[in-house]
N, C-alpha and C positions, 0 to 999 in steps of 0.2 A: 682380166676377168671379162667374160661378153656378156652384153648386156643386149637385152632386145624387149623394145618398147612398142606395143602394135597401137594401132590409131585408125579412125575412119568407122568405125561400129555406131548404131545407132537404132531409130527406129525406122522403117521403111513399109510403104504398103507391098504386098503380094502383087510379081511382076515386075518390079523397080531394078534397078541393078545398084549397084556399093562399090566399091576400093576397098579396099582395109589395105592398110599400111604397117612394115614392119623395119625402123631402124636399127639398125645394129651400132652398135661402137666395140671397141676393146678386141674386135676378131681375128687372127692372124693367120688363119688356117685355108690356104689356095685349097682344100682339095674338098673344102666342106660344101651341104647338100640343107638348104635349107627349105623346109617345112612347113605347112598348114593345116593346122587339125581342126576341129570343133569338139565342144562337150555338151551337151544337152543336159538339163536335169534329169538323175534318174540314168542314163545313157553313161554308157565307156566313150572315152574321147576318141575322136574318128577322126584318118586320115584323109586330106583331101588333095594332097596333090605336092608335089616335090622339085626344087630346079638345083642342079649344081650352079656357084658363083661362078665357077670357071668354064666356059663352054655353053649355059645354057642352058641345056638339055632339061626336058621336064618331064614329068610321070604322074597320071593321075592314074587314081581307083574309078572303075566304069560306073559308077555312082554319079558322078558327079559331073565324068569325061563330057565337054559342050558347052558346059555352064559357065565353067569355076576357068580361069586363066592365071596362072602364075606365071611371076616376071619379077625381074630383076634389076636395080637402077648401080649398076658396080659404083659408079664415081660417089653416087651420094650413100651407097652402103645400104643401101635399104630396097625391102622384097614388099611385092604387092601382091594381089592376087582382086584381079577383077572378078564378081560371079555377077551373073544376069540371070533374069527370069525367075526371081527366090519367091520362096513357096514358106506358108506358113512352117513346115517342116524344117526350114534354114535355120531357127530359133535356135541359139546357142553363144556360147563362150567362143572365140573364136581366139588360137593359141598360134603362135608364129613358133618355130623351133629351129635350134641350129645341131646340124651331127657336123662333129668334126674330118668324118670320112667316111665314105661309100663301106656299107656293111649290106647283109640281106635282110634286112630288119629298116628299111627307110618306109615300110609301111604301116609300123607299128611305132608305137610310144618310145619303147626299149632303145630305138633306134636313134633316137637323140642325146644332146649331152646337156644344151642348153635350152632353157622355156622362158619366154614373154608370159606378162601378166594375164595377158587375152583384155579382149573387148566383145562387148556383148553387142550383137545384132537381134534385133525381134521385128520379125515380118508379122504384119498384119495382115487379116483375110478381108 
């Protein structure tokens, strides 16, 4: 069973940058792509950007492309995602997700198998 536990959310002022952090355990899947959403109240949960474990590779939504930085630590199993320059509009739930394999769907929710609880980040103005 995978489990993924995000961490690093908080309250920050407008401008500041954050880590959020996302542990995984229990994962066995080389070919899996794992994910950063957010949910806003009120709002559909939004993707923000994507890395395969294996290779690297990342893909963000032009929303965000600049800001937000995903990365990946293999050895200790755990995905980051730096953003800089957050805006009171950053305010949300923020979800780590795992899909077990490249589908055309890693930019929508459907696309995942596994979801972390989130952590809440609130930018102030």
């Amino acid at each position: 069973q995978v489990q993924l536990v995000e961490s690093g959310g908080g309250l920050v002022q407008a401008g500041d940058s954050l880590r959020l952090s996302c542990a995984a355990s229990g994962r066995t899947f080389t070919n899996a792509i794992m994910g950063w959403f957010r949910q806003a109240p009120g709002k559909e949960r939004e993707f923000l950007g994507c890395i395969r474990w294996s290779g690297g590779s990342t893909y963000y939504p032009d929303s965000v492309k600049g800001r937000f930085t995903v990365s990946r630590d293999n050895a200790k199993n755990t995905l980051y995602m730096q953003m800089h320059n957050l805006k009171s509009d950053d305010t949300a739930v923020y979800y780590c997700a795992e899909a077990m394999s490249v589908s055309n769907f890693l930019g929508s929710v459907r696309g995942y198998d596994y979801w972390g609880q989130g952590t809440q980040v609130t930018v102030s103005s």
